[in-house]
C-alpha positions, -999 to 999 in steps of 0.1 A, spaced: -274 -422 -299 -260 -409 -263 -285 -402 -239 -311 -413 -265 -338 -410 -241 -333 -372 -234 -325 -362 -270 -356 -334 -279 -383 -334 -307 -401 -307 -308 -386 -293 -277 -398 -323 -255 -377 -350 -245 -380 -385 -252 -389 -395 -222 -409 -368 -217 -434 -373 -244 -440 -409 -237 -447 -395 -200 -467 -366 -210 -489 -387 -232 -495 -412 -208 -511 -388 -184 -528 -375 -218 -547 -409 -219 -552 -414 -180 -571 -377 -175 -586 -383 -217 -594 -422 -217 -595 -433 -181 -615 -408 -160 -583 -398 -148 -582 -424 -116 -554 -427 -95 -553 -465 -99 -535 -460 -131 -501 -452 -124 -474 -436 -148 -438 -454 -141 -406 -448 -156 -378 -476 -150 -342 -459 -156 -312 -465 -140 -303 -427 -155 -308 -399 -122 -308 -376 -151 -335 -397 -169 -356 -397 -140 -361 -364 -128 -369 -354 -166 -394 -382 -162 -407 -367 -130 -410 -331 -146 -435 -345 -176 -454 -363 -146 -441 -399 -138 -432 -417 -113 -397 -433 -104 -408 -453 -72 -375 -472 -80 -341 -476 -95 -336 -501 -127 -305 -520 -115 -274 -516 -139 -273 -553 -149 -312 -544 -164 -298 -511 -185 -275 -525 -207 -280 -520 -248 -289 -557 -251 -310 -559 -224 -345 -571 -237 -372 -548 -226 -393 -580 -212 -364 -582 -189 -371 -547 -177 -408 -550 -171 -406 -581 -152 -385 -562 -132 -410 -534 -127 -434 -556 -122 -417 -573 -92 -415 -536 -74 -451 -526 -79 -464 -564 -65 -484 -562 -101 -500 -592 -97 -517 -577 -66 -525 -540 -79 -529 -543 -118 -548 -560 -146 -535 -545 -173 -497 -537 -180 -485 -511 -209 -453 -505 -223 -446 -475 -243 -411 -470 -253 -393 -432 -253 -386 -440 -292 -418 -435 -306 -426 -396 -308 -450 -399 -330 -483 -422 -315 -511 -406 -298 -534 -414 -273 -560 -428 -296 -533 -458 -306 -526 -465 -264 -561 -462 -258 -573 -485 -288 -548 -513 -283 -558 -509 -247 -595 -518 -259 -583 -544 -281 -568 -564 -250 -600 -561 -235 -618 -574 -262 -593 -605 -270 -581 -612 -234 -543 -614 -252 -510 -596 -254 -514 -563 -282 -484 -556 -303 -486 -522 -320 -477 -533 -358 -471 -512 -394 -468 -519 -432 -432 -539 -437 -421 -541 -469 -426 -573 -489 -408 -605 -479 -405 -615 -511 -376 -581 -520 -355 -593 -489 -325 -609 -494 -295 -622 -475 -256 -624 -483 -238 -652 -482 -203 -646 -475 -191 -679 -472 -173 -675 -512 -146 -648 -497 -144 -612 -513 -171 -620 -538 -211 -619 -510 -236 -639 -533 -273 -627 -531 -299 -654 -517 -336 -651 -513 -352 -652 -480 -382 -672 -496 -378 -692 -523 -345 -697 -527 -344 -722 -562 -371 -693 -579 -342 -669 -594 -369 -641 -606 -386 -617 -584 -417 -597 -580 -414 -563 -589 -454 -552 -585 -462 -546 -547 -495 -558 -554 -483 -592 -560 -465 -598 -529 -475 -611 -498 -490 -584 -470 -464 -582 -438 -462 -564 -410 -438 -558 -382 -434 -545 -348 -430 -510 -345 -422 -505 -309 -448 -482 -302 -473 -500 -277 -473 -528 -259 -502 -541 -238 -513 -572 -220 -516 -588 -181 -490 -594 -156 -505 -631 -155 -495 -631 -194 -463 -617 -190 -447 -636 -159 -463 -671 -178 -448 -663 -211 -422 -640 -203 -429 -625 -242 -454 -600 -252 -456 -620 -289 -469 -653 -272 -500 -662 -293 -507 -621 -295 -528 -596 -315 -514 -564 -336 -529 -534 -335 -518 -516 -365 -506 -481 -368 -499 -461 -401 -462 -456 -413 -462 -421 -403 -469 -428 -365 -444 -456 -364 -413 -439 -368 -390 -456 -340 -355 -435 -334 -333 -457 -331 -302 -446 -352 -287 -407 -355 -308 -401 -392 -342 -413 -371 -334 -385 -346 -329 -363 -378 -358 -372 -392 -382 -370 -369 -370 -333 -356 -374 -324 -397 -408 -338 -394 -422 -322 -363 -402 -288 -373 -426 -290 -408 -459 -301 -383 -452 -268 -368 -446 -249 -389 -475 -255 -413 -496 -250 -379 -481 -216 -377 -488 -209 -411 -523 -222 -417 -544 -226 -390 -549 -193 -360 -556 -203 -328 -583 -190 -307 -570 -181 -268 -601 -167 -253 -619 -135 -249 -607 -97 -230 -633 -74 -220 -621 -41 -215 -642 -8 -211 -673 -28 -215 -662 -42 -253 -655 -79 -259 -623 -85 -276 -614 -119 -291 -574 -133 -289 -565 -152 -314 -526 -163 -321 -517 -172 -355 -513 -154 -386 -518 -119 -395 -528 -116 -358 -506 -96 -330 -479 -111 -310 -493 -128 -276 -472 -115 -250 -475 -140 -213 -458 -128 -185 -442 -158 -165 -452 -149 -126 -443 -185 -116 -445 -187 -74 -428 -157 -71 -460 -141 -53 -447 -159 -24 -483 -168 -14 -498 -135 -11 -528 -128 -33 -523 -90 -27 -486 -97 -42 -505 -117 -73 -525 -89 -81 -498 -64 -83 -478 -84 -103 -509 -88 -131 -505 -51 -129 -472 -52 -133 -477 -78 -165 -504 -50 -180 -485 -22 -179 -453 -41 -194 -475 -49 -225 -485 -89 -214 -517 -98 -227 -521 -126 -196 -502 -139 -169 -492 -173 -161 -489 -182 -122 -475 -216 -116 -498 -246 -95 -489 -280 -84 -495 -313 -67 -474 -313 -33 -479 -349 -34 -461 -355 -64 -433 -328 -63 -419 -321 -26 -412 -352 -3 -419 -351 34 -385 -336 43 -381 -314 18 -366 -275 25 -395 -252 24 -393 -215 8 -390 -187 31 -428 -174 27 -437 -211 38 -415 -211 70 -431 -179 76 -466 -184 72 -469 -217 89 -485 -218 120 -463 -254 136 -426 -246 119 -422 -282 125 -450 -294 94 -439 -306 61 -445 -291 31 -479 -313 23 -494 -299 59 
C-alpha cells in the first residue's frame, strides 16, 4: 500500500492513531508524566509532521538504509534506542505499529502490566487457525503442485472438527513490550517471551489493499451504529434562568460549533465578540484553539503579528 502509514480509518491516519492512543495511555494509565515519551521513527517528512500533529515526537530522522520493506522492525528500535541513550533514561520499551487500528489502551496498558509482572519480552498474540488445516505445495513435480502437510506428513486424513485440533496462536503486530537490557542482549522481542492475547476483532493488522478496505468498512459500521443507537450527552445551557440539556444523537437537533481557532489574536475582548458572533449565527458553542508552545513552535520560529505586537522585548521567542 503507498504511503501505508498515512492511509485514514475513520478519518485518522495510521500513524496518527497509534500516536493518539499512546498519549491516550500516558494521561489514562500513567499519571500522565513526562518521563514517558511518545516517539515516531520515519524517515517520511510527510510521516512525521502527521506524527507531530496527533502528539509525537520526531527527535530524529530513521536513516534510509533502516526504511526499507524488508527492514525488520528490531532493526529500527535498536536504532531508536541508540538516539534516546535508552539504557540511561528508560525501563521499559513499547512498540506499537501504525497497522493496528483497532487495539485500545486497555491491550498497551495490560501487556505493559504483564512485563512487570514476568520481567520478559510481551508479544500481543490472537487465535490462528489450526496447524493441523495448513498445507504446503511442493512444486518440485512441474505443472502438476502436490499438496503436503505441515504436521504429519505420512497421516493422509485430516481433522475437520476445530475442537480436535491443536490451540495456536500468532503474532498479531499490535504490541510489543519489554527492556532495552532485553532487547540490545537478544536483539528479538520473541526471546524466551510471553503473549498477551487480544481477540480477532482487535487484531486486524493492514497490511495488504483488502485490510485497508476492511478495516474502513468496519469502523464506517462502528460509527454508524453509534449514530444510530446511542445519543450522546454534551453538557448543559442555561438561558433565561432555565436549564437546557444538549444531547447529539438521534431524534435530537443538529449541534452547530463554530471554529474560532486563534483568530482572536490574543484579545479576550476580541474572544467575546466572536462568541457573539457564533450565537447570533445559530452555533450552539464555540471552539477556541490551546496549545503546548513547547511541543509545537521551536525557539526560532516566526511569530504572528499580534505576538510581535504585544511583546514587551521584540527580540523573545515564542515560549517567553
Amino acid at each position: 500500500i503507498p504511503r501505508k502509514n498515512l492511509q485514514p480509518v475513520g478519518g485518522v491516519p495510521l500513524v496518527g492513531i497509534a500516536a493518539r492512543l499512546a498519549n491516550e495511555v500516558k494521561i489514562s494509565f500513567l499519571n500522565n508524566s513526562n518521563k514517558h515519551r511518545i516517539i515516531c521513527s520515519t524517515d517520511c517528512d510527510e510521516i512525521a509532521i502527521t506524527a507531530q500533529q496527533w502528539g509525537a515526537e520526531i527527535p530524529f530522522k530513521r536513516p534510509s538504509e533502516l526504511a526499507q520493506a524488508t527492514t525488520p522492525s528490531i532493526d529500527t528500535v535498536i536504532h531508536a534506542l541508540d538516539q534516546l541513550n535508552a539504557f540511561k533514561n528508560f525501563d521499559i520499551v513499547v512498540l506499537l505499529q501504525p497497522t493496528s487500528p483497532f487495539r485500545n489502551a486497555h491491550d498497551i496498558f495490560g501487556a505493559i502490566e504483564m512485563f512487570k509482572t514476568t520481567g520478559k519480552s510481551i508479544v500481543s498474540i490472537c487465535d490462528a487457525e489450526p496447524i493441523e488445516w495448513n498445507f504446503k505445495i511442493n512444486k518440485s513435480i512441474v505443472n502438476f503442485p502436490n499438496l503436503e502437510k505441515t504436521i504429519d506428513k505420512n497421516d493422509h486424513s485430516i481433522i475437520a472438527c476445530r475442537q480436535q485440533t491443536i490451540k495456536t496462536y500468532r503474532p498479531n503486530g499490535a504490541v510489543y513490550v519489554s527492556s532495552p537490557e532485553l532487547l540490545y542482549k537478544h536483539k528479538s522481542w520473541f526471546y524466551e517471551s510471553c503473549g498477551f492475547e487480544m481477540p480477532l476483532e482487535r487484531s486486524i493488522d493492514i497490511d495488504e489493499p483488502y485490510d485497508l478496505m476492511v478495516a474502513q468498512q468496519i469502523i464506517k459500521k462502528i460509527a454508524n451504529k453509534a449514530i444510530k443507537n446511542k445519543n450522546v450527552f454534551i453538557g448543559k445551557v442555561i438561558k433565561s434562568g432555565k436549564e437546557n440539556l444538549i444531547y447529539v444523537g438521534k431524534n435530537h437537533p443538529v449541534f452547530v460549533i463554530a471554529e474560532a481557532g486563534v483568530n482572536h489574536n490574543g484579545s479576550v475582548e476580541l474572544a467575546k465578540s466572536m462568541v457573539d458572533a457564533a450565537v447570533e449565527a445559530g452555533a450552539q458553542c464555540i471552539k477556541f484553539q490551546t496549545f503546548s508552545a513547547t511541543k509545537i513552535a521551536a525557539l526560532n520560529a516566526p511569530k504572528a503579528k499580534y505576538q510581535i505586537e504585544n511583546a514587551n522585548n521584540p527580540n523573545e521567542s515564542q515560549l517567553e
